[in-house]
C-alpha positions in Angstrom: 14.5 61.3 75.5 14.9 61.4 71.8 12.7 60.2 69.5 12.3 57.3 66.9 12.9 58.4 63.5 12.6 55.9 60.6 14.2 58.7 58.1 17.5 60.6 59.3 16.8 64.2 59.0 18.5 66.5 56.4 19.0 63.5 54.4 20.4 63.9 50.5 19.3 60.9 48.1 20.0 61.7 44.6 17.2 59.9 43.5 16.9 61.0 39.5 20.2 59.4 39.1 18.2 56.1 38.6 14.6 58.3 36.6 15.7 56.0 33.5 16.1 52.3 35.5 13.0 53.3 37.3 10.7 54.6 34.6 12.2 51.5 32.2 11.7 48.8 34.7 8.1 49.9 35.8 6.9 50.0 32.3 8.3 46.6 31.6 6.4 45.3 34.6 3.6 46.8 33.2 3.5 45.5 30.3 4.2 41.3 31.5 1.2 42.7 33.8 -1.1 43.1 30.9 0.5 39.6 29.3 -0.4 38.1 32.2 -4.4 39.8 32.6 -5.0 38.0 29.3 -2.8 34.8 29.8 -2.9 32.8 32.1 -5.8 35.4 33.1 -7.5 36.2 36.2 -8.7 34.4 38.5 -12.1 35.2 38.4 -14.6 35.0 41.7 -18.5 34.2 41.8 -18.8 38.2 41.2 -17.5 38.0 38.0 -17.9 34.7 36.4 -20.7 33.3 37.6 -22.1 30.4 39.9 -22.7 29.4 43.4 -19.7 29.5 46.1 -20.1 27.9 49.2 -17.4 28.0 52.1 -17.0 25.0 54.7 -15.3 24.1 57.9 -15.1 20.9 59.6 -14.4 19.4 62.6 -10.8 18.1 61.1 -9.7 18.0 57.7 -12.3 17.5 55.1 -11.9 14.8 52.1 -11.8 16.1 48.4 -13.7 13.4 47.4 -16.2 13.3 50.1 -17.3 16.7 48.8 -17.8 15.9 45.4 -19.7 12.9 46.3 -22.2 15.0 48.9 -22.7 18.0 46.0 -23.0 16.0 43.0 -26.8 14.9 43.4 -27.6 19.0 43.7 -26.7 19.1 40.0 -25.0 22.6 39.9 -22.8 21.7 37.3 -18.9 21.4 37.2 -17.6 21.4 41.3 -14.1 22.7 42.0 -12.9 21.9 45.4 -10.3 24.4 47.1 -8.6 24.3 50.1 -7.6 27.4 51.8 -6.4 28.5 55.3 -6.5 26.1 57.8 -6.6 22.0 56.8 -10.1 22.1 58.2 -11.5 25.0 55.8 -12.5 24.7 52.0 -14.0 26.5 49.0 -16.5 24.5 46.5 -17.5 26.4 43.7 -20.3 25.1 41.0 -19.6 26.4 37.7 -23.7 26.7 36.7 -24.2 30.5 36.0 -28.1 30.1 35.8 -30.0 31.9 38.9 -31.0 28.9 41.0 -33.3 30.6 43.7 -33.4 27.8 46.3 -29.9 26.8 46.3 -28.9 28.0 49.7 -31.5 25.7 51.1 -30.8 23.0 49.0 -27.3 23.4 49.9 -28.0 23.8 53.6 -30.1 20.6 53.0 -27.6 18.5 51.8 -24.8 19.4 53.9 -27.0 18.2 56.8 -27.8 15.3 55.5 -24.6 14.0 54.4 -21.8 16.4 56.1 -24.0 17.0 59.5 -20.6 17.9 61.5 -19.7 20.5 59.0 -20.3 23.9 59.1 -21.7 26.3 56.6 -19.6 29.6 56.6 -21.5 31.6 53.5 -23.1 30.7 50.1 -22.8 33.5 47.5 -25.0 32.8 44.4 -24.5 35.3 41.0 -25.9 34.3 37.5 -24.3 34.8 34.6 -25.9 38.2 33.8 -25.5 40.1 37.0 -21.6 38.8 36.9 -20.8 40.1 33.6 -22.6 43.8 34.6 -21.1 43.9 37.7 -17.6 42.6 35.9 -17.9 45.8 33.8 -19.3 47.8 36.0 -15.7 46.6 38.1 -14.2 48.3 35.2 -15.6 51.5 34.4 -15.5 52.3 38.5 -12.3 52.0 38.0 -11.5 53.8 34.4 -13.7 56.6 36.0 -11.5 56.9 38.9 -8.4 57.4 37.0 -10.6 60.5 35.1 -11.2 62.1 37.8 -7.9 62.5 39.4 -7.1 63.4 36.0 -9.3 66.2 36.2 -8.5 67.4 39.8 -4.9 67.5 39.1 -5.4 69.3 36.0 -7.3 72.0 37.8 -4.8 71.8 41.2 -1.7 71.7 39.6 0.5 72.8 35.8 -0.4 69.7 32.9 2.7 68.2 33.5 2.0 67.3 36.8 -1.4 65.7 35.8 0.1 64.0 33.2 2.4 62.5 35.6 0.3 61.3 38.4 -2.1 59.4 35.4 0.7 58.1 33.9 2.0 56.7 37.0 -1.4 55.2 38.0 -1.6 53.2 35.4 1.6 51.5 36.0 0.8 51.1 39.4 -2.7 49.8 38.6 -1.6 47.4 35.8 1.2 46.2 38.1 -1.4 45.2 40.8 -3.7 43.5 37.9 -0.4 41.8 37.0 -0.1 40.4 40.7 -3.5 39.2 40.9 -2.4 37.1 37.4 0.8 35.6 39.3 -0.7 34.3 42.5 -4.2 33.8 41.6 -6.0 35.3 44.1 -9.1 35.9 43.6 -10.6 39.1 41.4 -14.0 40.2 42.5 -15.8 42.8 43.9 -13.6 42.9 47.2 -10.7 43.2 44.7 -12.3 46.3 43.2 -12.2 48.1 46.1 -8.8 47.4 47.0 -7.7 48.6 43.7 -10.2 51.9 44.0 -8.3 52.2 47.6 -4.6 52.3 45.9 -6.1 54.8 43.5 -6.7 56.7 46.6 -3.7 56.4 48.1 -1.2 57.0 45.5 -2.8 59.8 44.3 -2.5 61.4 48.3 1.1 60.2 48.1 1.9 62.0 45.1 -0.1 64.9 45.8 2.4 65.5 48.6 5.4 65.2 46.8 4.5 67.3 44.1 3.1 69.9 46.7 6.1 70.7 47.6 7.9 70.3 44.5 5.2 73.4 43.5 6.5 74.9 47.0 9.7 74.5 45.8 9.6 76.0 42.5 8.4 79.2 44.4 10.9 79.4 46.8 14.1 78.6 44.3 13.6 80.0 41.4 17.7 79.6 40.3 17.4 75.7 41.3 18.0 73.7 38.3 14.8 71.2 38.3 16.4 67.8 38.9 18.2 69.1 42.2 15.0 70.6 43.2 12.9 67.3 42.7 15.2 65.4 44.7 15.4 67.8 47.6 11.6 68.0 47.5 11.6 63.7 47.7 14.0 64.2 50.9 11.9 66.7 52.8 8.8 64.2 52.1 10.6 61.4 52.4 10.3 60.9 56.4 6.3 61.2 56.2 6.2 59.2 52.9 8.0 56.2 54.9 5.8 56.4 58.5 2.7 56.7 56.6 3.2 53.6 54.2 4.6 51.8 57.5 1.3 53.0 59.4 -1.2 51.7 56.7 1.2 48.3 56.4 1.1 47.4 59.9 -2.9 48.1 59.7 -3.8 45.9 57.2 -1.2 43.3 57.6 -3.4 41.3 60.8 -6.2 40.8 57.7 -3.6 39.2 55.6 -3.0 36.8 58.5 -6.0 36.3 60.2 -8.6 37.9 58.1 -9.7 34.8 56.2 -10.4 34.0 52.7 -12.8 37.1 52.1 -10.0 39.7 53.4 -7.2 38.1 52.5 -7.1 38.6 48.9 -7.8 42.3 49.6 -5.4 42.9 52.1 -2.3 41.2 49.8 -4.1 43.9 47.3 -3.1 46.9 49.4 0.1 45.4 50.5 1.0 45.3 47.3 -0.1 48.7 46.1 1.5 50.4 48.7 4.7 49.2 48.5 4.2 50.1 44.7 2.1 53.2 44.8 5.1 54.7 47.4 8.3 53.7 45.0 6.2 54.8 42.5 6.0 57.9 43.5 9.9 58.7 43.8 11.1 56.8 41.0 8.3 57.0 38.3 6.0 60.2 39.2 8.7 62.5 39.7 11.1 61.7 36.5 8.1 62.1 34.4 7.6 65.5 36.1 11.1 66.2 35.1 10.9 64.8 31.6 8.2 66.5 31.2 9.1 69.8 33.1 12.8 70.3 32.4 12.3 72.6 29.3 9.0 74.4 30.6 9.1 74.6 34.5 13.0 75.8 34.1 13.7 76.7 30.7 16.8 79.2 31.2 18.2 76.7 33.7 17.5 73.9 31.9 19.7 75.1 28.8 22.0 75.5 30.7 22.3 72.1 32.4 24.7 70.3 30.5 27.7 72.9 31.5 27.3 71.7 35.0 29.2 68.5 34.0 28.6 65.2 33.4 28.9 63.8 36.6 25.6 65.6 37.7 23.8 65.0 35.0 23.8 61.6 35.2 
């Protein structure tokens, strides 16, 4: 019995026909990424900005109005009333950023007293100081990240390649910043660690195609670089696909069933994956070649353009 491949072996993509439409269109997406991280802006969480969050369930769907009317004698400030998942579940969020220290019992309190069949799912309480460190703590894990692949692709690998996977990191990061600014989901901690995961990932991804691009280089010295870059994607190509399939089909049952807390981080690595992978074919490996073409072939690469015009584009 044969077995299921997703890739055909021996297959021959020319993918560096389309380095410039690649490179071109994931910058531009970059940059309407960092448009959008200023305006509209994030959507910040409790983490970040500040306040109390409190998530509720109800025996059957639960009245804007009613909510507003059972909080507003807490005095917490401004009350933003959300509805998410199912009819029967909702987010209330109190815009006071001062540390209230019995607010999960005065919460609890009131919710018995004048929403006794509804249920209290969490309360998550964060003043106004501890949001702004942890916001730029947020930050510099991540910045600090991106250093130290820097650094270990530096040491593994020639500058160009480092140069390469940082540059494409960026894009990739910037893109998922730029998705949490068109749907609104929500940025806090939990969305942190999904972009400190796609750090992770991409990185392993590109890793392995330039691995074998290095392989490569050893192996065909008369190659000229662009032909060796896309043979390199091929021969990866089969283990690049059933890995981004394996982590999809993974973290896809949190998107659906995983509730508001997951959710937001599983469309996160979604996201990044399907970017981090295409990223790593169409951005990683033209910069390698942009970058490489005169240093990691310089005989051949002089000698390029005699080949004729049909390959080189």
């Amino acid at each position: 019995m044969r077995s299921l491949r997703l890739v055909p072996d021996n297959t021959n993509i020319q993918f560096m026909r389309g380095r410039f439409a690649g490179v071109i269109v994931s910058a531009v997406l970059s940059i309407l990424s960092i448009v959008l991280f200023f305006y509209p802006g994030l959507n910040l969480g409790v983490d970040f900005r500040g306040g109390i969050l409190v998530e509720l369930r109800g025996p059957q769907r639960l009245q804007t109005e009613a909510i507003r009317e059972a909080f507003a004698p807490l005095g917490f400030g401004d009350i933003r009333v959300q509805e998410f998942g199912s009819p029967q579940d909702v987010l209330v969020r109190f815009e006071n950023k001062t540390q209230i220290e019995d607010a999960q019992q005065r919460i609890a309190a009131q919710v018995a007293k004048m929403l006794p069949k509804v249920e209290i799912r969490r309360v998550e309480v964060v003043g106004a100081t501890i949001s702004a460190e942890l916001f730029h703590n947020g930050l510099l894990a991540t910045g600090l990240a991106l250093i130290a692949v820097l650094i270990y692709i530096w040491f593994r690998f020639e500058w160009q390649f480092g140069v390469g996977v940082v540059a494409t990191l960026i894009l990739d990061v910037t893109k998922t910043i730029g998705f949490f600014g068109v749907t609104q989901i929500q940025f806090d901690l939990t969305s942190v660690a999904a972009l400190l995961t796609l750090i992770g990932y991409s990185v392993t991804d590109k890793v392995v195609v330039y691995d074998r691009i290095r392989e490569n280089l050893a192996k065909n010295r008369k190659m000229p670089l662009r032909q060796l870059i896309d043979l390199s994607i091929n021969q990866t190509l089969s283990r690049t696909v059933v890995t981004s399939l394996t982590v999809l089909l993974s973290i896809l049952p949190l998107a659906i069933i995983g509730g508001e807390v997951m959710r937001g981080f599983a469309l996160a690595i979604i996201f990044g994956i399907v970017v981090g992978t295409s990223s790593s074919i169409f951005i990683a490996s033209p910069i390698l070649l942009f970058l490489g073409e005169k240093r990691l072939r310089p005989g051949l690469a002089r000698a390029a353009p005699s080949r004729g015009s049909a390959t080189a584009r």
